[in-house]
C-alpha positions as CSV (number, residue, x, y, z in Angstrom):
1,X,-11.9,-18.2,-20.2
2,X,-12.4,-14.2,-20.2
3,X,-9.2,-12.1,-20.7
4,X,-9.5,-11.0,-16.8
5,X,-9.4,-14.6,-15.6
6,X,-6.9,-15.3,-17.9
7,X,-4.5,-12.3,-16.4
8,X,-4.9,-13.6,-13.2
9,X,-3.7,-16.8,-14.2
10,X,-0.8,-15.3,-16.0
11,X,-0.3,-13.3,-12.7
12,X,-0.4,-16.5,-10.4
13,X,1.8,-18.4,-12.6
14,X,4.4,-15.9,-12.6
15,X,4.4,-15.3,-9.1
16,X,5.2,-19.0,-8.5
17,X,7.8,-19.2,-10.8
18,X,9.4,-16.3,-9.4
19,X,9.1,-17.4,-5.8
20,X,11.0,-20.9,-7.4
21,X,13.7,-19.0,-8.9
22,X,14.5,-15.9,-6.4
23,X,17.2,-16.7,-4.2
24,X,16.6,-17.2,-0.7
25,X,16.9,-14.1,1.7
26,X,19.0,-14.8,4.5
27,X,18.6,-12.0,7.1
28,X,21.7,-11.2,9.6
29,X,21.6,-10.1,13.3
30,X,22.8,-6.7,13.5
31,X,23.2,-4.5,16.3
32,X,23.9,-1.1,16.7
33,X,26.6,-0.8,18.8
34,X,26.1,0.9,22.4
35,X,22.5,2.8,23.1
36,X,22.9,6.4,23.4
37,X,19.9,6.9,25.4
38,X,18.3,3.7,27.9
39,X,15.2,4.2,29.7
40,X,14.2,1.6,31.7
41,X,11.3,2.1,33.7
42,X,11.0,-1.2,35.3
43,X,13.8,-0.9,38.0
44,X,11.5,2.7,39.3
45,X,9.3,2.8,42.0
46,X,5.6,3.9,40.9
47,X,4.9,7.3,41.5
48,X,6.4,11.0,40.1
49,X,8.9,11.2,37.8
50,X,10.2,14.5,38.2
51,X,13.9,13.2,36.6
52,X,15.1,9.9,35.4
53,X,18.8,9.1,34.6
54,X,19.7,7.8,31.3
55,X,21.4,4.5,31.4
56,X,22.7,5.2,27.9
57,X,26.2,5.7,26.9
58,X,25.6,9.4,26.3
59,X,24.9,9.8,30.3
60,X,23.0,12.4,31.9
61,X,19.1,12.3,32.4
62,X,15.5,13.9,32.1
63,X,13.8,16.3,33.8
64,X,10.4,16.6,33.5
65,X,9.5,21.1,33.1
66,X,5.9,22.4,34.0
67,X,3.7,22.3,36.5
68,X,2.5,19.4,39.0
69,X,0.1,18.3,36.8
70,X,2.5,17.6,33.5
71,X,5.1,15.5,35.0
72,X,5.0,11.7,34.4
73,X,4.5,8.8,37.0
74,X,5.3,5.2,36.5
75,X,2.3,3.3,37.2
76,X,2.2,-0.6,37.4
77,X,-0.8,-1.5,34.2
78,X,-3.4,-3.8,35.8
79,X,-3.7,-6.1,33.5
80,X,-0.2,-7.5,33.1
81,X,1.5,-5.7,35.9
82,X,4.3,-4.2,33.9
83,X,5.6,-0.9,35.1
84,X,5.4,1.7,32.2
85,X,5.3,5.9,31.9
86,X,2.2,7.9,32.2
């Protein structure tokens, strides 16, 4: 056996043995508490978007600035027929 082969052998061993001997990760569900800022797009009816209210705890909304052509429109994708912002 060459010295590379024989690394990676070393390499692959220890990697087993560690997997054996770490401790199991448990994750835990954690949430974040109230959302500042919700945007939900999928109770809106498809078209301009000049302002939409934000459902977060923080209150208030967006407006969108500009002209006609920059503000947003919710649109209903093809494919899937999920409403999202364009």
């Amino acid at each position: 056996m060459n010295l590379k082969s024989n690394l990676s052998a070393r390499g692959a061993l220890g990697l087993c043995l560690l997997s054996v001997w770490a401790p199991a990760a448990r994750a835990q569900l954690q949430t974040a508490g109230e959302l500042l800022v919700d945007l939900n797009f999928t109770n809106l009816t498809p078209g301009d978007l000049p302002y939409i209210a934000n459902g977060g705890s923080m209150g208030g909304g967006f407006e969108a600035l500009g002209p006609a052509s920059s503000i947003p429109s919710v649109r209903v994708t093809p494919q899937s027929g999920v409403k999202a912002l364009y």
